[in-house]
C-alpha positions in Angstrom: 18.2 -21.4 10.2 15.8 -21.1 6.9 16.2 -22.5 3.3 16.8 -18.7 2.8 20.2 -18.8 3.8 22.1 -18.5 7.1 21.2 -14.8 8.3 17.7 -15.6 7.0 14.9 -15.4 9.1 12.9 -18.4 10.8 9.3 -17.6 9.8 10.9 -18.2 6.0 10.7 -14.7 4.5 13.8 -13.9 3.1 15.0 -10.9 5.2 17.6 -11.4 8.0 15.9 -12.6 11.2 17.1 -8.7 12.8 15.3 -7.2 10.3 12.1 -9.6 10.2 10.9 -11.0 13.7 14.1 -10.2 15.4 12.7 -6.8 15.5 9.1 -8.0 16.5 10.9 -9.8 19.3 13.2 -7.0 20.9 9.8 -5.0 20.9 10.9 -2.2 18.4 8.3 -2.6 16.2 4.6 -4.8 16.7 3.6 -7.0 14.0 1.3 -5.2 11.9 -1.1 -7.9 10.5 -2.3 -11.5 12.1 0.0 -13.5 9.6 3.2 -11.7 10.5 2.5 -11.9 14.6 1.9 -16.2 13.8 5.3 -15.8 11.4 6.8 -13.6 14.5 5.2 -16.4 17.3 7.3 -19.2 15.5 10.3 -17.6 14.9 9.9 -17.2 18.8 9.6 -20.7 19.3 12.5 -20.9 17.2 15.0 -19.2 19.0 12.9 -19.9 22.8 11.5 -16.4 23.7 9.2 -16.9 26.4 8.8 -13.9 26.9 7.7 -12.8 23.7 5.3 -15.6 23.3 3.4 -14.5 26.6 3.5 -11.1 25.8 1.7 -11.5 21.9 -1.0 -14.1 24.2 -4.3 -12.8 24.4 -4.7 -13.0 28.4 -8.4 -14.9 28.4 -6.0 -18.1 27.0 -1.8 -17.4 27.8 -0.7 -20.2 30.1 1.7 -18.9 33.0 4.3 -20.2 31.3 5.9 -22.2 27.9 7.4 -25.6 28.3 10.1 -25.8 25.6 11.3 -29.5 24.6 14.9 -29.4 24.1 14.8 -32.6 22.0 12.2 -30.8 19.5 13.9 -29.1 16.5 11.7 -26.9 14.8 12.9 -26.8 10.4 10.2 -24.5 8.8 6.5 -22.8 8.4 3.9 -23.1 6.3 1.1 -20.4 6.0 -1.5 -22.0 4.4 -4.7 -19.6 4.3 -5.5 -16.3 6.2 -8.6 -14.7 6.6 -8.8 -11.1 8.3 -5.9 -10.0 9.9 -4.9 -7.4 7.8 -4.5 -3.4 8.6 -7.7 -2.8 8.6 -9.2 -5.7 10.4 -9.4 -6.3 14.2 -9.5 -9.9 13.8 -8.2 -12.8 11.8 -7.6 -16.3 11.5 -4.2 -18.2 10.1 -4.2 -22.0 9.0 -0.3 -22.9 9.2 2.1 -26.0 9.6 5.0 -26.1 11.3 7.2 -28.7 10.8 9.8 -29.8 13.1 12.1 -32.4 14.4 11.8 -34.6 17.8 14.4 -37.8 18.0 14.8 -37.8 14.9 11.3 -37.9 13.9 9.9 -35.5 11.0 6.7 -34.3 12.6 4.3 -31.2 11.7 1.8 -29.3 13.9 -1.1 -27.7 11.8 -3.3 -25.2 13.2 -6.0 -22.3 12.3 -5.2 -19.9 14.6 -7.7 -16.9 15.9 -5.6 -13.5 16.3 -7.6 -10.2 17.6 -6.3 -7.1 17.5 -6.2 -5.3 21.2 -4.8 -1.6 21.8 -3.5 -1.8 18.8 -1.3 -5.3 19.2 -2.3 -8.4 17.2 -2.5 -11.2 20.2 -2.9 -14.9 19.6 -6.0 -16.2 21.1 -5.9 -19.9 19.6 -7.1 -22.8 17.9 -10.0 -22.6 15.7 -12.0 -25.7 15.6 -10.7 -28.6 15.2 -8.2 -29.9 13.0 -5.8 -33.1 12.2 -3.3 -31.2 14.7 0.2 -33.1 15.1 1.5 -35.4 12.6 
């Protein structure tokens, strides 16, 4: 699950997944800054809630649906830099890497992700510029 421990969540702050995104994912609470709907958005990946992923997409960019590739494994987050995205922002950006598994290949994705705040949900919008994506 997390270098946190078993119960740990995957977006690697050290509370329990129910407690951290699990929360986030079963809709009893909304993330309340940019950086905890990306940590939220990867623990989703994670554990494969489609649902949840569409739901936190700003509309102008969410696809109809998410292909997930069984074979992929994903093993941890990195938040590199925010900017905005806090309470009293309405939007934000978050440069992260995710690092995962696929055949047993070590791969990372790295992105700087645009979030806007809309009736008061953070939503992923996407990429900002352009950078050395998967690895």
């Amino acid at each position: 699950m997390s270098e946190h421990g078993p119960d740990a969540c995957h977006c690697g702050l050290p509370a329990p997944y129910d407690q951290c995104c699990g929360r986030y994912h079963r809709g009893d609470a909304k993330a309340p800054t940019a950086e905890r709907l990306m940590r939220s958005r990867y623990s989703a990946f994670c554990v494969g809630d489609e649902a949840y992923l569409l739901r936190t997409w700003h509309p102008s960019t969410r696809p109809p649906h998410i292909d997930f590739d069984e074979a992929l494994r994903w093993e941890r987050l990195e938040v590199l830099r925010t900017a905005g995205g806090s309470y009293l922002d309405t939007d934000g950006t978050v440069h992260f890497r995710a690092h995962y598994v696929v055949r047993n290949r070590p791969r990372h994705l790295e992105e700087n992700s645009r979030f806007i705040l809309q009736d008061g949900a953070w939503l992923y919008v996407g990429p900002v510029g352009s950078l050395p994506g998967i690895g």
